[in-house]
HTML snippet that shows the backbone in 3Dmol.js (N, CA, C, O; Angstrom):
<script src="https://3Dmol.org/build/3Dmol-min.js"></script>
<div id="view" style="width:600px;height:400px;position:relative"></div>
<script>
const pdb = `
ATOM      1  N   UNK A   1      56.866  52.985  67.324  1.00  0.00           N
ATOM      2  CA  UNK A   1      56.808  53.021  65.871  1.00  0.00           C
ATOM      3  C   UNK A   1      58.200  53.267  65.281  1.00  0.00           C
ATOM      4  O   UNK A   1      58.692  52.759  64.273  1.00  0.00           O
ATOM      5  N   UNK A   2      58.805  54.292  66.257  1.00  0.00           N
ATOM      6  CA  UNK A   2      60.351  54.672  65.712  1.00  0.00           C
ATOM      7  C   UNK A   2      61.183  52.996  65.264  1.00  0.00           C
ATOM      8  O   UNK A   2      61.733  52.779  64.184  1.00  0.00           O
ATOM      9  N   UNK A   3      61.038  51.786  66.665  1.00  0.00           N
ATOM     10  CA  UNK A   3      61.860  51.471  66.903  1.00  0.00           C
ATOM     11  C   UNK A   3      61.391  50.145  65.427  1.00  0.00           C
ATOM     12  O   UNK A   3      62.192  49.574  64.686  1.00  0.00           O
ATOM     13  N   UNK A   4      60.302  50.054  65.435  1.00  0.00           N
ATOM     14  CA  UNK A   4      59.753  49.725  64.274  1.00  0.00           C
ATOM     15  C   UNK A   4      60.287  49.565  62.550  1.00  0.00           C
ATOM     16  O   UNK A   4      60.605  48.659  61.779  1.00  0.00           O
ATOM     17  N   UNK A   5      60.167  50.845  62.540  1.00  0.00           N
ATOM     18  CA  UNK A   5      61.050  51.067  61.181  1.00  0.00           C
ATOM     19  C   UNK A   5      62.404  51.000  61.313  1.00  0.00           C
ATOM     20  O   UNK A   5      62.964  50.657  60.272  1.00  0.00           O
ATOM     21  N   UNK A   6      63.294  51.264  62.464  1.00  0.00           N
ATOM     22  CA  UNK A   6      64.635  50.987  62.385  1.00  0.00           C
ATOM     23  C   UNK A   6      65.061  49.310  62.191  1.00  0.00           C
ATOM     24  O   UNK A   6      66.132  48.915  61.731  1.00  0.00           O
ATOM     25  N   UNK A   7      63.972  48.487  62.649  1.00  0.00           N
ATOM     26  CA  UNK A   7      64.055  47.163  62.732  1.00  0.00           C
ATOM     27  C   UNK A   7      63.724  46.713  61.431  1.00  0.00           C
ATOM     28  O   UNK A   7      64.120  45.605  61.071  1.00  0.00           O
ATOM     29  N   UNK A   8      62.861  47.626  60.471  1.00  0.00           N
ATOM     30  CA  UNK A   8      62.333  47.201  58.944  1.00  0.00           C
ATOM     31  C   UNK A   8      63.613  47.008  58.405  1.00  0.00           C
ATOM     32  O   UNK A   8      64.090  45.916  58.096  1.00  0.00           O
ATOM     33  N   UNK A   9      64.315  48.429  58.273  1.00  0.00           N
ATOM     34  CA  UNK A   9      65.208  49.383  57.801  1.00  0.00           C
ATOM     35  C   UNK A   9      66.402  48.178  57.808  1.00  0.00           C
ATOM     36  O   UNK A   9      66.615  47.448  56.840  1.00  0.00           O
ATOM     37  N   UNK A  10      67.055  48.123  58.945  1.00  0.00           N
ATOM     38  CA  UNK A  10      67.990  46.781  59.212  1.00  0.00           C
ATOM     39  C   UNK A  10      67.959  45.764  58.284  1.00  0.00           C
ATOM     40  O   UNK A  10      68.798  45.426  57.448  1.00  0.00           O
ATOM     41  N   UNK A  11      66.121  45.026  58.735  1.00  0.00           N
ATOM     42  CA  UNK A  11      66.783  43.819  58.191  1.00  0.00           C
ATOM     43  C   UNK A  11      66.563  43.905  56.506  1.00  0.00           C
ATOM     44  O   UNK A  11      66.956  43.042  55.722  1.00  0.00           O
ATOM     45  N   UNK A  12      65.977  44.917  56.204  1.00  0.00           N
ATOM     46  CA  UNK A  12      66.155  45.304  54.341  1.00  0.00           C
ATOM     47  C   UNK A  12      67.569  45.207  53.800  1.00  0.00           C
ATOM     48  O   UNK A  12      67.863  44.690  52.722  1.00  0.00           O
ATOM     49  N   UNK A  13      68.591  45.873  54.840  1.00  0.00           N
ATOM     50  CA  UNK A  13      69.511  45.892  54.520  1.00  0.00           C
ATOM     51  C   UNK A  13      70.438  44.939  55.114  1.00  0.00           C
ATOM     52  O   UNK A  13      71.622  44.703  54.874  1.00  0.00           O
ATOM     53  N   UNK A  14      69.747  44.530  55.811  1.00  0.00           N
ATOM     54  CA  UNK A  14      70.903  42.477  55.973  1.00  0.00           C
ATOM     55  C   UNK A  14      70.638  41.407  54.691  1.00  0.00           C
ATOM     56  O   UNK A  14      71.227  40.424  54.242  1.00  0.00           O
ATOM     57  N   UNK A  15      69.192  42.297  54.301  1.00  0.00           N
ATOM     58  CA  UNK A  15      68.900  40.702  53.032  1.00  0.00           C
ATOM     59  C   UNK A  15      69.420  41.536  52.227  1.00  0.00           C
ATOM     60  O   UNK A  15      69.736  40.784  51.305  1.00  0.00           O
ATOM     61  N   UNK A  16      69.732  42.557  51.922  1.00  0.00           N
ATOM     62  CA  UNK A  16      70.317  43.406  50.400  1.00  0.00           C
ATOM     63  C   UNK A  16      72.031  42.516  50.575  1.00  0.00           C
ATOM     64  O   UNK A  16      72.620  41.920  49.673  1.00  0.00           O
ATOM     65  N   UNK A  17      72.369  42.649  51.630  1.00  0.00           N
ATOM     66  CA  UNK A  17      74.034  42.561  51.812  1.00  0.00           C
ATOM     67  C   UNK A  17      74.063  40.879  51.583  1.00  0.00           C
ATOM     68  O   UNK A  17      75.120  40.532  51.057  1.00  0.00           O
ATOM     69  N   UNK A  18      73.179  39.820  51.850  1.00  0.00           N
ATOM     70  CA  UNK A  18      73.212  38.643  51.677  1.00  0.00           C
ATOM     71  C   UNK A  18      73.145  38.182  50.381  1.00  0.00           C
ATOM     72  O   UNK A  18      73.768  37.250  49.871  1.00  0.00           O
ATOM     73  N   UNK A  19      72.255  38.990  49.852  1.00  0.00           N
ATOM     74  CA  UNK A  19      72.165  38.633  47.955  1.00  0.00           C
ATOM     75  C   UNK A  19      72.990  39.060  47.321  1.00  0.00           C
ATOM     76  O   UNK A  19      72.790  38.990  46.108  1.00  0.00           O
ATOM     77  N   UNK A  20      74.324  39.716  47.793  1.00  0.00           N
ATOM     78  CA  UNK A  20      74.965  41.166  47.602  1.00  0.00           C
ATOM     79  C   UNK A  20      76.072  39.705  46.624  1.00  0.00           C
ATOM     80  O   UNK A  20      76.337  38.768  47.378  1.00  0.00           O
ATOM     81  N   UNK A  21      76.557  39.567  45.351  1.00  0.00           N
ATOM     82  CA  UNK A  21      77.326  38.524  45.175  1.00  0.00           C
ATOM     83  C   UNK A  21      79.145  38.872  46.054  1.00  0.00           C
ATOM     84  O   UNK A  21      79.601  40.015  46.088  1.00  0.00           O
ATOM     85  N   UNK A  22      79.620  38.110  46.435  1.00  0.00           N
ATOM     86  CA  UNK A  22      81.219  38.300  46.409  1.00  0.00           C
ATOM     87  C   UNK A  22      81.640  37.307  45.646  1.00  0.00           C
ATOM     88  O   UNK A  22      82.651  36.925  46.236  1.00  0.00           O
ATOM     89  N   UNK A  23      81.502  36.629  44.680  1.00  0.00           N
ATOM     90  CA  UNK A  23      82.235  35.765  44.329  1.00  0.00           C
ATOM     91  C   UNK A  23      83.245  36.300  43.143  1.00  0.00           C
ATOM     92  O   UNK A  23      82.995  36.828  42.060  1.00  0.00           O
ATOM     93  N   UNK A  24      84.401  35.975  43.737  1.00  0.00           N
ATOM     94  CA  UNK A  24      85.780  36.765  42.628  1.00  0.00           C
ATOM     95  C   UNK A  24      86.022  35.349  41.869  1.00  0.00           C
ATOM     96  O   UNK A  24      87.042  35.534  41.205  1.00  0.00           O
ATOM     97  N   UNK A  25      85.674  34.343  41.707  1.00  0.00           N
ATOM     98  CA  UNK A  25      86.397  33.460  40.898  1.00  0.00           C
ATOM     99  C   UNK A  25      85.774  33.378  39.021  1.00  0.00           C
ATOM    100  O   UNK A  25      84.741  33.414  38.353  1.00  0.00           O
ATOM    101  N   UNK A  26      86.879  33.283  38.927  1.00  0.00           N
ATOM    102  CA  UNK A  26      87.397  32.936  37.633  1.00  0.00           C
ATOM    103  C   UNK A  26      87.267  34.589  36.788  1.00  0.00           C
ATOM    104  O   UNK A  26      87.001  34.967  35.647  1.00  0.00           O
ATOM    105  N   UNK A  27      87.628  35.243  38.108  1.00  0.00           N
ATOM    106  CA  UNK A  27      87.805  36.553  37.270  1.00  0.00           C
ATOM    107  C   UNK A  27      89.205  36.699  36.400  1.00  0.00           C
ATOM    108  O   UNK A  27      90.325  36.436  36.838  1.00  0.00           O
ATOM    109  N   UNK A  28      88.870  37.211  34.971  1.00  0.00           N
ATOM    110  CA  UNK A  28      90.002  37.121  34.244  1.00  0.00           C
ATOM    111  C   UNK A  28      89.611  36.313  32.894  1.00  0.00           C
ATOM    112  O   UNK A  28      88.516  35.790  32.686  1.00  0.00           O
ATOM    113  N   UNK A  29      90.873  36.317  31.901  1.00  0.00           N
ATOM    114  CA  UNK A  29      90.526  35.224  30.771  1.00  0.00           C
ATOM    115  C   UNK A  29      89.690  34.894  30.503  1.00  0.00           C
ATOM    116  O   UNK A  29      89.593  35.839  29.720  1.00  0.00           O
ATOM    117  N   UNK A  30      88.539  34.220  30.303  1.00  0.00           N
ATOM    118  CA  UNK A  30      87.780  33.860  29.633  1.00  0.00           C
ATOM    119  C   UNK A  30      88.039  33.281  28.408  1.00  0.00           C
ATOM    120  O   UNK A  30      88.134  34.089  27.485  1.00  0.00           O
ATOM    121  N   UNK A  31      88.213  31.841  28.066  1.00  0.00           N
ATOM    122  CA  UNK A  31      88.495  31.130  26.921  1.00  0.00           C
ATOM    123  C   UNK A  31      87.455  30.931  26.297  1.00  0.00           C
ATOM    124  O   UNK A  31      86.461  31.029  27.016  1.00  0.00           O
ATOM    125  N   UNK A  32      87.199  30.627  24.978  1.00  0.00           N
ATOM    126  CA  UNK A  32      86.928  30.194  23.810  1.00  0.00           C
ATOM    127  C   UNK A  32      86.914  28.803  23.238  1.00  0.00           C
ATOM    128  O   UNK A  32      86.910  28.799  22.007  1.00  0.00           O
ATOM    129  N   UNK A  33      86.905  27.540  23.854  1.00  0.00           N
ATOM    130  CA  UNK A  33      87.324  26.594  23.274  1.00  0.00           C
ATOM    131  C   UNK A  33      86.223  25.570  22.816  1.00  0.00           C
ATOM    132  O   UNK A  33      85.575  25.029  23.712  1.00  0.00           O
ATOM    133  N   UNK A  34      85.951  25.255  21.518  1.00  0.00           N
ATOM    134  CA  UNK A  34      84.510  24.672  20.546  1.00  0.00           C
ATOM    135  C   UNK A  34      83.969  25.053  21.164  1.00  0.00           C
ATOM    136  O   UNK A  34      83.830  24.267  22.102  1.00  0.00           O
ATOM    137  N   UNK A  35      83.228  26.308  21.366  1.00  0.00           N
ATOM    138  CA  UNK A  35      82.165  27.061  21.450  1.00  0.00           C
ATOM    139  C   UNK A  35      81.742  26.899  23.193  1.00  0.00           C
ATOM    140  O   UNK A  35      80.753  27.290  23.814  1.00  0.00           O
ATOM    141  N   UNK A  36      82.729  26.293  23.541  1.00  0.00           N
ATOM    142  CA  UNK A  36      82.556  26.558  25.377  1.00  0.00           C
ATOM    143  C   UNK A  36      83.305  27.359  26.040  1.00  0.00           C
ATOM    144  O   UNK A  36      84.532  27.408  25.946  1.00  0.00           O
ATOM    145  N   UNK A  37      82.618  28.032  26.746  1.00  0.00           N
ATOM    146  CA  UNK A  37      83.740  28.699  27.524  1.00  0.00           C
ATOM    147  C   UNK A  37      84.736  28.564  28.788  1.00  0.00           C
ATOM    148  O   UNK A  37      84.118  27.872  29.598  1.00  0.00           O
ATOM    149  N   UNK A  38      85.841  28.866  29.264  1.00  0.00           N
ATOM    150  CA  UNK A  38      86.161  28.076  29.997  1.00  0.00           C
ATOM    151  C   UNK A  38      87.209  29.490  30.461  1.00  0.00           C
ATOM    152  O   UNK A  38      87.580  30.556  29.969  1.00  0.00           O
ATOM    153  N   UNK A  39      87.400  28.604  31.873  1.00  0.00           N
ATOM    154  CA  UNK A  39      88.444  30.062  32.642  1.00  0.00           C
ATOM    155  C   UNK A  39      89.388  28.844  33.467  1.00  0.00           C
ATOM    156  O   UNK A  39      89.128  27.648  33.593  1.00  0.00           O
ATOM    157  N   UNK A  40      90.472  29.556  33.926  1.00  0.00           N
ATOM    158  CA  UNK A  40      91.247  28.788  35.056  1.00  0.00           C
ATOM    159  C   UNK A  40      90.591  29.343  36.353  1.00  0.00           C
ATOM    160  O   UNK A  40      90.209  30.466  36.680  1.00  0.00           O
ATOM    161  N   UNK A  41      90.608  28.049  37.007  1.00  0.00           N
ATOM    162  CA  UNK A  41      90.162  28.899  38.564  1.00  0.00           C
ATOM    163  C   UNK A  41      91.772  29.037  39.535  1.00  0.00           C
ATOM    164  O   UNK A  41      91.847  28.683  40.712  1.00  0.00           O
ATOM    165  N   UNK A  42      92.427  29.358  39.095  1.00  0.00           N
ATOM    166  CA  UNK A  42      93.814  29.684  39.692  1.00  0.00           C
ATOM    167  C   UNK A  42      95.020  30.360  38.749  1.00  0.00           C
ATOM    168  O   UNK A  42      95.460  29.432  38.071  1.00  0.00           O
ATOM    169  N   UNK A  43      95.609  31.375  38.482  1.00  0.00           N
ATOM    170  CA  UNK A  43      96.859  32.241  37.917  1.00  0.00           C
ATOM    171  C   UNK A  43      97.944  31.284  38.322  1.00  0.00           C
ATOM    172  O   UNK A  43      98.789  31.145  37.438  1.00  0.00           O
ATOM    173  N   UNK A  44      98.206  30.421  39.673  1.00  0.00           N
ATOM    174  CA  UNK A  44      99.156  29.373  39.454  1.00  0.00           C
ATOM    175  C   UNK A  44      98.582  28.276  40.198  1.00  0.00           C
ATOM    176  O   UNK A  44      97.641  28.318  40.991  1.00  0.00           O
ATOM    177  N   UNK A  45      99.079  27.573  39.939  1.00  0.00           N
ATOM    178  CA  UNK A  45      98.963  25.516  40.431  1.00  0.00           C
ATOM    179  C   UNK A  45     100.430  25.259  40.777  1.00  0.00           C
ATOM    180  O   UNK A  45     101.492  25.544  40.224  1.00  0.00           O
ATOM    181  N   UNK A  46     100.154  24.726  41.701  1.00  0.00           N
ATOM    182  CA  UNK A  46     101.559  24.139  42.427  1.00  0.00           C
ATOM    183  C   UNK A  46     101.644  22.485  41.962  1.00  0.00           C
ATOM    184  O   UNK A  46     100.483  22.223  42.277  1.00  0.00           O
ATOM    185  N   UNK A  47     101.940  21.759  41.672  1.00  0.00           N
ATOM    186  CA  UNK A  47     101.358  20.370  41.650  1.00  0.00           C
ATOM    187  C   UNK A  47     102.662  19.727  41.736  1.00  0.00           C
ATOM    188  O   UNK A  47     103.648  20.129  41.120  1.00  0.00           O
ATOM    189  N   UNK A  48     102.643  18.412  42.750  1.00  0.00           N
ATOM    190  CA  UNK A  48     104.100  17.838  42.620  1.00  0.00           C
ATOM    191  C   UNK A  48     103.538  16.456  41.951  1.00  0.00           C
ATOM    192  O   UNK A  48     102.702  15.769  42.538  1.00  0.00           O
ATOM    193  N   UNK A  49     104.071  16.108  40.668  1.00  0.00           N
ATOM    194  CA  UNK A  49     103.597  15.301  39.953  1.00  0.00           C
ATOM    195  C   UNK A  49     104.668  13.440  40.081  1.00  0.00           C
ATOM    196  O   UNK A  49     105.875  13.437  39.839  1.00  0.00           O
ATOM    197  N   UNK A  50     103.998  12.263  40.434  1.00  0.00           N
ATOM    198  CA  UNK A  50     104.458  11.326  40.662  1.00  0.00           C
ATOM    199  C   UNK A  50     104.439  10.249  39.695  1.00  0.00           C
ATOM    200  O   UNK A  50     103.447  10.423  38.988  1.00  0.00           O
ATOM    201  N   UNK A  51     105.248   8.938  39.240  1.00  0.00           N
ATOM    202  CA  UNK A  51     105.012   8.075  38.502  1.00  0.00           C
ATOM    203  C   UNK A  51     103.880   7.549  38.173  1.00  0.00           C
ATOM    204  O   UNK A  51     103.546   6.886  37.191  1.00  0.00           O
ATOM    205  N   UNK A  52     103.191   7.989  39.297  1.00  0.00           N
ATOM    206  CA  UNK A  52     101.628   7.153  39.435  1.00  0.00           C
ATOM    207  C   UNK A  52     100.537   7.935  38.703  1.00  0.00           C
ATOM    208  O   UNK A  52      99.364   7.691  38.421  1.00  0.00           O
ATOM    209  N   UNK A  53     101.345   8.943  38.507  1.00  0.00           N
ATOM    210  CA  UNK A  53     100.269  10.202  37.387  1.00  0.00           C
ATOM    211  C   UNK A  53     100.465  10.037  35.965  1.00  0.00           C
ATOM    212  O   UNK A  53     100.029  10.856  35.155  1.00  0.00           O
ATOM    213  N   UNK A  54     101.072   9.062  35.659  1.00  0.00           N
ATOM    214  CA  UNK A  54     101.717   9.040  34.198  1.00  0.00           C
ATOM    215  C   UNK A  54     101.676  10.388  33.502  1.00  0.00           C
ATOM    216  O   UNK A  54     100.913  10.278  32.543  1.00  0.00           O
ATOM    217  N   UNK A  55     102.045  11.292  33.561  1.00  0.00           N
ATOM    218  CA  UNK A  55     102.180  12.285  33.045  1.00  0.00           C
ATOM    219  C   UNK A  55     100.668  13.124  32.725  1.00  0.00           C
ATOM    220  O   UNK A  55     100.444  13.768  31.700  1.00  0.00           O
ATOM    221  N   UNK A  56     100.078  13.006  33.440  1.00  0.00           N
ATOM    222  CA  UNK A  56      98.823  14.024  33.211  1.00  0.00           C
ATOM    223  C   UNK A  56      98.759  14.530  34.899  1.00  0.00           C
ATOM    224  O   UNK A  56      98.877  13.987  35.998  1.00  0.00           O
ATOM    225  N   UNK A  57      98.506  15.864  34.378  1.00  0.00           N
ATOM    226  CA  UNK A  57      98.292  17.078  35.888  1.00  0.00           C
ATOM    227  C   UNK A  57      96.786  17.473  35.321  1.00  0.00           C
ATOM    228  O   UNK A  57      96.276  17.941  34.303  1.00  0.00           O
ATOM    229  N   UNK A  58      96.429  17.024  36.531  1.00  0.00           N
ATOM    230  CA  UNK A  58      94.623  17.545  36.160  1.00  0.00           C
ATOM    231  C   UNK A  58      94.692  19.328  36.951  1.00  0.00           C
ATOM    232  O   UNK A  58      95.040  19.772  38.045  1.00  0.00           O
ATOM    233  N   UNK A  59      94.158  19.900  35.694  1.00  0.00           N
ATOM    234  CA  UNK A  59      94.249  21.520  36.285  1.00  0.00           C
ATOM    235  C   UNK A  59      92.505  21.752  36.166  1.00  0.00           C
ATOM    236  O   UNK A  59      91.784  21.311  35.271  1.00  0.00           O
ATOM    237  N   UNK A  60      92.066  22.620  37.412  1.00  0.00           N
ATOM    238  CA  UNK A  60      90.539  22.992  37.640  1.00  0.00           C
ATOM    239  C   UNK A  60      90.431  24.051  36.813  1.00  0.00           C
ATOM    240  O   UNK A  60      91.273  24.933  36.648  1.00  0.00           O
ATOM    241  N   UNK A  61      89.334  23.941  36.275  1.00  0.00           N
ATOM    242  CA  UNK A  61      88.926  25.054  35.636  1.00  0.00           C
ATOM    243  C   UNK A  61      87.434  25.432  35.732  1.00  0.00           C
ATOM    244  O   UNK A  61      86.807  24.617  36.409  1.00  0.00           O
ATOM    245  N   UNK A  62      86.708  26.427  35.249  1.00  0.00           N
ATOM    246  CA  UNK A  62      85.505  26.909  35.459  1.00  0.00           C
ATOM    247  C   UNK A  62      84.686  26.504  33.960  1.00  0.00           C
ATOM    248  O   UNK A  62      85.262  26.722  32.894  1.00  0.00           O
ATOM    249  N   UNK A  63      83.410  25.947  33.989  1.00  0.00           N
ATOM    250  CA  UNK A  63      83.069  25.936  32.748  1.00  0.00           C
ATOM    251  C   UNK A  63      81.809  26.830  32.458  1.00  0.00           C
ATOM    252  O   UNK A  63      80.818  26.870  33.188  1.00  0.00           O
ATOM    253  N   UNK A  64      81.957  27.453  31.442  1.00  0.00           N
ATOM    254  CA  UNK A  64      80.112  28.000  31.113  1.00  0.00           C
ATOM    255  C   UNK A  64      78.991  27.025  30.807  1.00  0.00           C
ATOM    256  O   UNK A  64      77.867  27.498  30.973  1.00  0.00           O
ATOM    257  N   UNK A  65      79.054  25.769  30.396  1.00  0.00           N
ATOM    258  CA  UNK A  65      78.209  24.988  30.265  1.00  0.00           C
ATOM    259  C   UNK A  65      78.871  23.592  30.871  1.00  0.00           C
ATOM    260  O   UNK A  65      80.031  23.331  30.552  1.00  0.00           O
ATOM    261  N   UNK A  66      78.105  22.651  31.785  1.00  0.00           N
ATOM    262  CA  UNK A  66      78.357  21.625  33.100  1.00  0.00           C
ATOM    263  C   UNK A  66      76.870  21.045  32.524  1.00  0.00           C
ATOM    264  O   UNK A  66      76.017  20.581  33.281  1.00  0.00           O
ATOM    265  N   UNK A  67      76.751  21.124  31.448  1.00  0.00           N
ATOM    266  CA  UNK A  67      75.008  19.800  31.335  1.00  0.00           C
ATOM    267  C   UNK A  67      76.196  18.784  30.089  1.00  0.00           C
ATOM    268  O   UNK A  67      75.878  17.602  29.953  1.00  0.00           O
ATOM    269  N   UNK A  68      77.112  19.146  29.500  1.00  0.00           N
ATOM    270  CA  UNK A  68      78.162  17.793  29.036  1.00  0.00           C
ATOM    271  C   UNK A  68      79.343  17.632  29.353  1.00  0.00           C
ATOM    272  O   UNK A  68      79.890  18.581  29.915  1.00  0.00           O
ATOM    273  N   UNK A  69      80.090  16.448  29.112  1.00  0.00           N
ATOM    274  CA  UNK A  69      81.506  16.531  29.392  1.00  0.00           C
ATOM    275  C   UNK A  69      82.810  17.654  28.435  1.00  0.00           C
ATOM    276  O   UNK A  69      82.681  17.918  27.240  1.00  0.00           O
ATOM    277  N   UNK A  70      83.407  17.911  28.879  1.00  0.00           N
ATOM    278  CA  UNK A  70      84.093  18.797  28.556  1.00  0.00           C
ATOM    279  C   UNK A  70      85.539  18.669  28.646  1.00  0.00           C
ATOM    280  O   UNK A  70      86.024  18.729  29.776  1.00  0.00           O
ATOM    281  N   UNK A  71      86.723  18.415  27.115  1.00  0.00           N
ATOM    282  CA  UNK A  71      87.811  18.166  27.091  1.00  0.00           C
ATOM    283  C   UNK A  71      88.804  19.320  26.600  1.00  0.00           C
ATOM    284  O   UNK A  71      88.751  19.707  25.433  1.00  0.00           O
ATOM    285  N   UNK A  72      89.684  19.845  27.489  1.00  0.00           N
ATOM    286  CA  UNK A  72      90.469  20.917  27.095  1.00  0.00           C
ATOM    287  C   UNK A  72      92.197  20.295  26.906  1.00  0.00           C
ATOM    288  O   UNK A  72      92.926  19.623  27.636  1.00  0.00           O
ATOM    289  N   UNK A  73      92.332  20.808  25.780  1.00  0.00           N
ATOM    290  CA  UNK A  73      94.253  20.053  25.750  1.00  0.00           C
ATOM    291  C   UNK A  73      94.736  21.796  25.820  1.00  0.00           C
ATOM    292  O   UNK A  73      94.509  22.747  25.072  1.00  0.00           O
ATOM    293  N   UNK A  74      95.580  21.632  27.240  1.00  0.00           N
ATOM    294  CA  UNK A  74      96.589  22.596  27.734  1.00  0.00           C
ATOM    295  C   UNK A  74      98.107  22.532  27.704  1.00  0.00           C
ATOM    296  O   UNK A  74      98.811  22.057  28.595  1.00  0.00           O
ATOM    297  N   UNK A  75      98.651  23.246  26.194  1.00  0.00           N
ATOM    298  CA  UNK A  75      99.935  22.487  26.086  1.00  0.00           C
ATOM    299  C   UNK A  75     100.759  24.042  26.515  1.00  0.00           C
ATOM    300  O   UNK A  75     100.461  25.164  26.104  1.00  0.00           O
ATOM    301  N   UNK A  76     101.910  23.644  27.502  1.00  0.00           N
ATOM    302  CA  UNK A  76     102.937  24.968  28.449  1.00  0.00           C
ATOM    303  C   UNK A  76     104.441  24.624  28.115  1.00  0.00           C
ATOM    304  O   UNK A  76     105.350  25.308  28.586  1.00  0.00           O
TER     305      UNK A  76
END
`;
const viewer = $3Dmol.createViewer("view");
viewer.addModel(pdb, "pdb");
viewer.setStyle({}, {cartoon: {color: "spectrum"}});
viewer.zoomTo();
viewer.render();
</script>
């Protein structure tokens, strides 16, 4: 019976630690932009940018709403 409840006990606490969240992204900032919200998923971007990019660097970001398309102008 002992060995019983130590085996309950366990796996209660393997499914607690599995639901347990770690996800650190897009901690920080939180933007505002027409009523969506939006975060960077990176503090820096490295990007080596080529002729073939005509001048646009696509930067990732996190959105609060992904059911429409979503246009952010990032001027640095």
């Amino acid at each position: 019976m002992k060995i019983y409840l130590i085996n309950i006990c366990a796996a209660i606490t393997l499914c607690l630690a599995a639901l347990t969240s770690c996800n650190t992204d897009a901690e920080g900032t939180i933007y505002d932009i027409n009523g969506e919200e939006l975060a960077f998923a990176s503090t820096q971007m490295n990007v080596e940018v080529t002729a073939a990019d005509n001048g646009i660097i696509r930067v990732p970001v996190y959105r609060g709403n992904t059911s429409t398309e979503s246009t952010a102008n990032i001027r640095g």
